[in-house]
Each structure stands twice: as C-alpha cells, then as structure tokens.
N, C-alpha and C positions, 0 to 999 in steps of 0.2 A: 410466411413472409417471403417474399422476392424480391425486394427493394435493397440495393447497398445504402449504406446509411456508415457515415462517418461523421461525428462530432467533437470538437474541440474548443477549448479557453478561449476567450475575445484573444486575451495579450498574455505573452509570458513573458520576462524578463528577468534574466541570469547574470550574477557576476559579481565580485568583489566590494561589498560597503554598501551593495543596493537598498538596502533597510532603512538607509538614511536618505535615501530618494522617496521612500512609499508616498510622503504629501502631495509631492506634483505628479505621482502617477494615480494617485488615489484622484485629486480634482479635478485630471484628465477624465475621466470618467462619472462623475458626476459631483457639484457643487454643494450636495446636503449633509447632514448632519450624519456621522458614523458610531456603529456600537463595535468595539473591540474588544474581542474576547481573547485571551492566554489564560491561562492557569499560573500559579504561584510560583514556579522555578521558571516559567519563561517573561515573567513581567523583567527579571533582572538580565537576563540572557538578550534578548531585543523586542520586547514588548514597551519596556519606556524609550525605547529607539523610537518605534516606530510616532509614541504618541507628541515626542518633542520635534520630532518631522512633520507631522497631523498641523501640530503647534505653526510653528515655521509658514507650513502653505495656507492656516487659515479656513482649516476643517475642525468644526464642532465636533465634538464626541463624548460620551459615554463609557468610562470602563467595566468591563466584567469579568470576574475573576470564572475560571472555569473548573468543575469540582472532581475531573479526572475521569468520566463516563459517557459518551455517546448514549446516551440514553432519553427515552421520549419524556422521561420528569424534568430533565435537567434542560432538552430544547425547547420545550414550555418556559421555564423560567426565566431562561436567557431572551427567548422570543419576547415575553414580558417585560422584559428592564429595556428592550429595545423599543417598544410602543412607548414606554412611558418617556425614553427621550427621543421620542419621533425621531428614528435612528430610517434613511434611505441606503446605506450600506454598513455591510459585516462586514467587517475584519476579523478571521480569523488568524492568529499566528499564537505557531507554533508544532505538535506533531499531530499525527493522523486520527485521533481520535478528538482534539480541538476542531481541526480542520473539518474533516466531518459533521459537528456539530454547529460551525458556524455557516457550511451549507445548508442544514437544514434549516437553520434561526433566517438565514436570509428568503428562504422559500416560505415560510412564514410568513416572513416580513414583504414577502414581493417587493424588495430592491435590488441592488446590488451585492453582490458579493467578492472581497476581494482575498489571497490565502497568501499566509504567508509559513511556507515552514521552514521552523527551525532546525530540523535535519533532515535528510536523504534515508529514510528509515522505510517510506513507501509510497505508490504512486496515486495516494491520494487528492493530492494536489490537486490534479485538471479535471476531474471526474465532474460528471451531473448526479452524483450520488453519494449518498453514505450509507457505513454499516450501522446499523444499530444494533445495540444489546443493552438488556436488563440491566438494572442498577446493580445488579451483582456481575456483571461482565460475562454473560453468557451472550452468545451472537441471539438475534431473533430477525432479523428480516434485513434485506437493501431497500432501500430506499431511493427512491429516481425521480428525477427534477426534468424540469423543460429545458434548462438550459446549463451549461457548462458556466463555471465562475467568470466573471469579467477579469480578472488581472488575479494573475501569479506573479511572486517577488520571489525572487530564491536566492539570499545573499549566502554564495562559496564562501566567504569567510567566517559565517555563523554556522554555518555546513563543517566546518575543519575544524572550528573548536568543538563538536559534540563529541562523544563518546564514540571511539574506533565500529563499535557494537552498533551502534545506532549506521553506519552505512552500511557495513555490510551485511544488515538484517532487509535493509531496500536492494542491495542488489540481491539477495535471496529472492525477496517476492517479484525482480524485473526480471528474474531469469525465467520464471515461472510464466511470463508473456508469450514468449513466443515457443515452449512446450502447449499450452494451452491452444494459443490461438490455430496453431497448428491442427490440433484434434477437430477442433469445433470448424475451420475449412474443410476438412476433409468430411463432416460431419452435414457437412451445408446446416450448422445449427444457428441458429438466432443468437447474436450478441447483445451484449449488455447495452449496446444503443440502440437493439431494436430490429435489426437487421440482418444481411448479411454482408460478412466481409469485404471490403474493399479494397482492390489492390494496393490504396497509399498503406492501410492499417498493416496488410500483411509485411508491408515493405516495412514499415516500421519494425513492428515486432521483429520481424529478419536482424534487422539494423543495432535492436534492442540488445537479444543477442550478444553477435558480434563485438558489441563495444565492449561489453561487460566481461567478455572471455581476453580480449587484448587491453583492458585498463583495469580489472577489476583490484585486480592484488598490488599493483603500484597505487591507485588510489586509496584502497583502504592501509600502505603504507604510509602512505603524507596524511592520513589524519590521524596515525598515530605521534606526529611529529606538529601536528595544526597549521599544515602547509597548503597554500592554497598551488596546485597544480594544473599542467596541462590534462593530467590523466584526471584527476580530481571533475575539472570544468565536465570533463567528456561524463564521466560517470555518471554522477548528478544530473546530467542532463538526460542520462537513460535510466537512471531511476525513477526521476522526475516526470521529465514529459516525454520521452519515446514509451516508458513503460505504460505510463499513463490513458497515451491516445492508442496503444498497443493494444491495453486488457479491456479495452472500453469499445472500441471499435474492431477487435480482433476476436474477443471472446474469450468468456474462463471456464475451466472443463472440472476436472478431477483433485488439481493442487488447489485450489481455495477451497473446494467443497469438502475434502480431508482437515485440510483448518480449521472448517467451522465444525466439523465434527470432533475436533480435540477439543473445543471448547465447555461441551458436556462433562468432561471430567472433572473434578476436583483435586487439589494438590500443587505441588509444585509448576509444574505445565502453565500454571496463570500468569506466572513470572517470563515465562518466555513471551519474545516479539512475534507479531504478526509475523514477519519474515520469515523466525527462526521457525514456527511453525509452516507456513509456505514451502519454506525448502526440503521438510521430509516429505509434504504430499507432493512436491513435484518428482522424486524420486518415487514415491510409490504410482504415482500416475504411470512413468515410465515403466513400471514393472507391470503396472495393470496392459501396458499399449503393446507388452514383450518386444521390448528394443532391445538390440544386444548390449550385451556383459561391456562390447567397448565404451559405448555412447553411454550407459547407466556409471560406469566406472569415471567420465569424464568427469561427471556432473560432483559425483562423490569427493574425489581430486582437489575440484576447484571449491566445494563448498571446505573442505577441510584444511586449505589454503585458508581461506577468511573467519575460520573458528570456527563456523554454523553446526548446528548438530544433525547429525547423519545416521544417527542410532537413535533406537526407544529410550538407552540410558542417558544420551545427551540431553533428551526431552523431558528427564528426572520420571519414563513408563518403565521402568525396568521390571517395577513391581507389578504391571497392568495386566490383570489375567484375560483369558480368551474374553468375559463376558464385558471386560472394560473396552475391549478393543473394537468388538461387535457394536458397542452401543456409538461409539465412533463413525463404525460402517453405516450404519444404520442412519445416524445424525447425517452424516455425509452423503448419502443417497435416497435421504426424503423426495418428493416427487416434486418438489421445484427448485430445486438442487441444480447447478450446474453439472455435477458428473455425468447427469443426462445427455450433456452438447457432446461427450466421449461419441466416435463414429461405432460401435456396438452396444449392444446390451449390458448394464452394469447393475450389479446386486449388490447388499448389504456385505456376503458371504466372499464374494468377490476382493472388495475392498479390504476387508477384514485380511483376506490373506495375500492383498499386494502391500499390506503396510508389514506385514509379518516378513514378505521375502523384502522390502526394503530394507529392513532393519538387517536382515540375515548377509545382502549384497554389501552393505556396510562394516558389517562386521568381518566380513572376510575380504575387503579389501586392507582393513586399519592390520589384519594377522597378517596380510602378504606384505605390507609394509614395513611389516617389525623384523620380520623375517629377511627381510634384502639387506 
C-alpha cells in the first residue's frame, strides 16, 4: 500500500449537558426510526437522558438492553430487535465495549450510527471498527467497517461523574498513540485505515501526547472531585478523538497487540481495563524498541501518577510463570498481529522478555522511589 489514507467521524460534539441535545443532533442526521442500545447501569447514568431528548425532537425508537460482551451472538441479537423495529440508526451509549457493538449492529443494519460514551475510558468512539471477543471475553478478531460513525456526543459532565479509574484507564490507552504510531511511520507499515500515515494523523498523535503529559494528572484530579475543567475538556478530547483519529490513521504496533495477548490468561487480569492493560504493553513496547531508562522511566512516572499498573503484580501476574508469559507472546505476535507494523523483526521469545524487562524497569524505579 502507498496511498495516505486518513479517516474520520461525520461530526463530533463536546461539552457540558450535551446528552440532552442528542434529539436535534440525532435528526440532524437523519429523520428514521432509532435502536438504542446501553446496558443496565448506563440506562440510569444517561441512556434515559438520551431517550426523553429522542422524545423531545420526535424520534421513534426502540430500546435495547446490552448484555456486557462485544461478541458476534450478542450483535446478532441486537441486529435482530433493530430489523424488527425497522430501526435507520444505532445509538450506542455508553463504554467501549457497547459502543463497539452498536457499530457493528449499525453495519448490519446499513444505517446510521450515532455513539455516545459515558466515559473517557478509550478511543473507541470515532473508529470504523470494533474489537470482538467470545462470549467469554477473550479478544478474537477487529472488525472494519466503510465508514467511521456519523455523530459523537461526549457530555464532560457525564465524563466527571464516572469513576476517577475509568479516565485515566483512556488516557493509558491515548498515550499508547503516538508510541505506536510512531513505530509503524518509521516502519512505513499499513494502519488500521488501510494506509499509510498522513501528516494530519502524525500531527495528531504528536498532539495526543502532549496534552496528556501537560493535563493528564490535573484532569484525573477534578474527576476525583466531579469537576467539569479546562484540563478535563482538553483531556477527554485526546482521549476521545485525537486519540481516536491518532490510532486509526496513525497505526498500532506492540501496545495493543501485548493487550490482546493478556487476554489468553485466566484470573484476575479479566478485571483489569482495556487501558490498564495498554499501559504495560506500551511500556514493554518501549523496551522491545530499547529507548532509554529516561523516556521508559517518564512513562513509568506519569502512569504511577494516575494509579495504572506498571508491574506483573499491579496486573494481579505475579504468579505467572515463563510459560503463562510465553503464551502472551505468542498470542501477541500471531501473524496478523500488529506487533508486526514494529520497524524490526519481532518473536514470541522477544516479547516474552520485553514484558519481563518492563516489569523489572518498574520495579526498580517504585525501589528508587522509596529510597529518596
């Protein structure tokens, strides 16, 4: 492939009580009948927001409870309550694993789709894809659409009241942007829209970054407080969509493809966020790419600033022997794997022992710590 290729959301719109706008931005976009999917703790949270707004602007719909799985039984089903009420758009709201699924139900459906998430947890949002995994939550394949969602809603004040955990598990996976995107330019490797890198995506990701490093730790202070901020606003917004048009049009290398390779485990580890897992393979990426002790120690810093775990024991692997770690590697460097967009050669045996020296980098940065 030679071609840049950059893709992005019709519309995104950010900012304080937007949830109660969704009706007139929803029949901005098309006048039919909608299926709106949440799950059980986000109908209370702003899923009956959105649908007394639906109300309001004079949009039919459908609701559908969602049963906690990105999974191909469960977008069958939902695809199915949407045929049955001749549903032209999805509404997804709520986190990454709804959202994902109501892209797919809308690719089904060949409508529209609109997302709404209830936190900054990852940059799911603007993508033309989802992750799927089995009904038991093991990952099994991305899934890639023709087009990117028509309308993002991101209300910052449904964002503040979530769980401090839930941002800064998305700024974990948006720091992982522009590590990635980096490899896979320098790699001239084919991104997840198909292409290669385009100067805006790089600038993005650069951008991504930046924000994250000069807002990250005062915004996940005010949502310890359920504050809607100027650092808040910035953040969210590179979690959201810088991260999003970042890892999509920039490329993802070694940090997601270590994710999906914890995923094979069993245990505790299932508990952890998409992010909290992101942020050790972005550290082990860095160790695979042999960056110095400064730049791996930054990263280390700022993720132990926001709680993320930095260590095997943070991850509840403390118990994980060579051959749990291996099959990790292994899962991680299957042959359609992004760790492949890495600009060298990368093994199983490889991986296995840049998550070993992650773990070891972390651990003796938290002993120099103690020691000061």
């Amino acid at each position: 492939m030679t071609e840049r290729i950059f893709i992005s959301p019709g519309k995104y719109v950010q900012g304080r009580d937007v949830t109660d706008k969704a009706g007139e931005y929803v029949k901005g976009i098309n006048d039919g009948k909608a299926l709106v999917i949440a799950d059980d703790i986000v109908w209370d949270i702003a899923g009956n927001r959105v649908l007394e707004s639906l109300d309001k602007a004079g949009v039919q719909y459908t609701k559908a409870v969602f049963n906690g799985e990105a999974s191909t039984n469960e977008i069958n089903r939902l695809a199915g309550l949407g045929k049955e009420g001749q549903a032209t758009i999805v509404i997804g709201v709520g986190g990454g694993k709804t959202l994902d699924t109501a892209k797919a139900v809308s690719d089904q459906l060949g409508g529209y789709s609109v997302i709404i998430p209830t936190t900054a947890s990852t940059d799911a949002p603007t993508s033309a894809l989802s992750v799927i995994y089995s009904d038991e939550g093991v990952f099994e394949s991305y899934k890639f659409y023709n087009k990117n969602p028509d309308l993002i809603l991101v209300d910052t004040k449904t964002i503040a009241g979530a769980p401090p955990r839930f941002l800064s598990s998305g700024i974990a996976d948006a720091l992982a942007t522009w590590v990635e995107a980096r490899a896979v330019i320098e790699a001239r490797a084919t991104t997840m829209a198909g292409g290669l890198t385009t100067i805006a995506a790089e600038a993005i990701a650069r951008k991504c970054e930046e924000v994250l490093f000069d807002y990250g730790v005062l915004a996940y202070e005010s949502v310890k407080r359920k504050v809607v901020t100027p650092a808040l606003e910035s953040v969210v917004e590179a979690n959201t969509l810088l991260s999003g048009l970042g890892f999509e049009s920039g490329g993802l290398a070694a940090a997601h493809a270590i994710h999906n390779g914890f995923t094979v485990l069993d245990g505790e580890i299932h508990h952890m966020t998409h992010g909290e897992k992101v942020a050790f393979g972005t550290l082990s990426q860095l160790a695979l790419e042999k960056r110095s002790i400064q730049e791996i120690e930054r990263y280390i810093a700022f993720y132990i600033s926001l709680e993320l775990p930095v260590t095997l024991e943070d991850l509840h692997l403390q118990d994980a022997s060579d051959d749990d770690l291996y099959r990790v590697a292994e899962a991680a460097t299957k042959a359609d794997e992004t760790a492949h967009n890495l600009p060298f050669p990368v093994t199983a045996a490889d991986v296995k022992d840049a998550i070993i020296a992650a773990d070891q980098y972390s651990k003796a940065y938290k002993a120099k710590l103690k020691n000061q």
